[in-house]
N, C-alpha and C positions, 0 to 999 in steps of 0.2 A: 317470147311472144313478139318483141318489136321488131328481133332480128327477123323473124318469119315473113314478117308485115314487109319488110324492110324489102329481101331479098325476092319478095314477089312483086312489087310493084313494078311497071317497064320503068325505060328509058335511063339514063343517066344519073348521078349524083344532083344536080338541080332538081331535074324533072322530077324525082323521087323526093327532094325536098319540097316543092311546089305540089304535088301531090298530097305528100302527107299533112301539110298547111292549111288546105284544102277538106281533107278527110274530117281533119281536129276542129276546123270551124264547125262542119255541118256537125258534128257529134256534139257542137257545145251552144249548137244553135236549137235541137232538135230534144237537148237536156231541157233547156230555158223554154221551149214552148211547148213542148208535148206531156213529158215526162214531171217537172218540177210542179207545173199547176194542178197536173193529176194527183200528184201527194200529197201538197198543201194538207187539204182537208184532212188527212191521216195523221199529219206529225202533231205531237201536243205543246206546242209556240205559243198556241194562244190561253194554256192553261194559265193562270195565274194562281199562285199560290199566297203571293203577300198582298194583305187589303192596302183601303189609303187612310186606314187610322192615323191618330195623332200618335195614337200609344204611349202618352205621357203619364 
C-alpha cells in the first residue's frame, strides 16, 4: 500500500518526502479533531470498576 502511495505521488525523492510529511500531519491532525472526540463518548474509559473504599 505505501509503495502504491509512494509511486503515485509527483516530483522527486524530496518532494515525495515533503509530501508524504505533509499528508501524515493532516491525517493525524484530522484524527485529533474530527474523529477522536466523535468516539470519546463510545469508548468505556470512564467506566470505573474499582470504588475508593478503604477495604480494610
Amino acid at each position: 500500500m505505501y509503495g502504491w502511495i509512494w509511486r503515485h505521488l509527483p516530483g522527486n525523492a524530496w518532494v515525495r518526502a515533503t509530501i508524504s510529511l505533509v499528508l501524515s500531519l493532516a491525517v493525524v491532525y484530522a484524527l485529533f479533531q474530527y474523529v477522536f472526540p466523535w468516539a470519546e463518548p463510545l469508548l468505556p474509559f470512564n467506566d470505573v470498576t474499582v470504588d475508593g473504599g478503604t477495604g480494610r
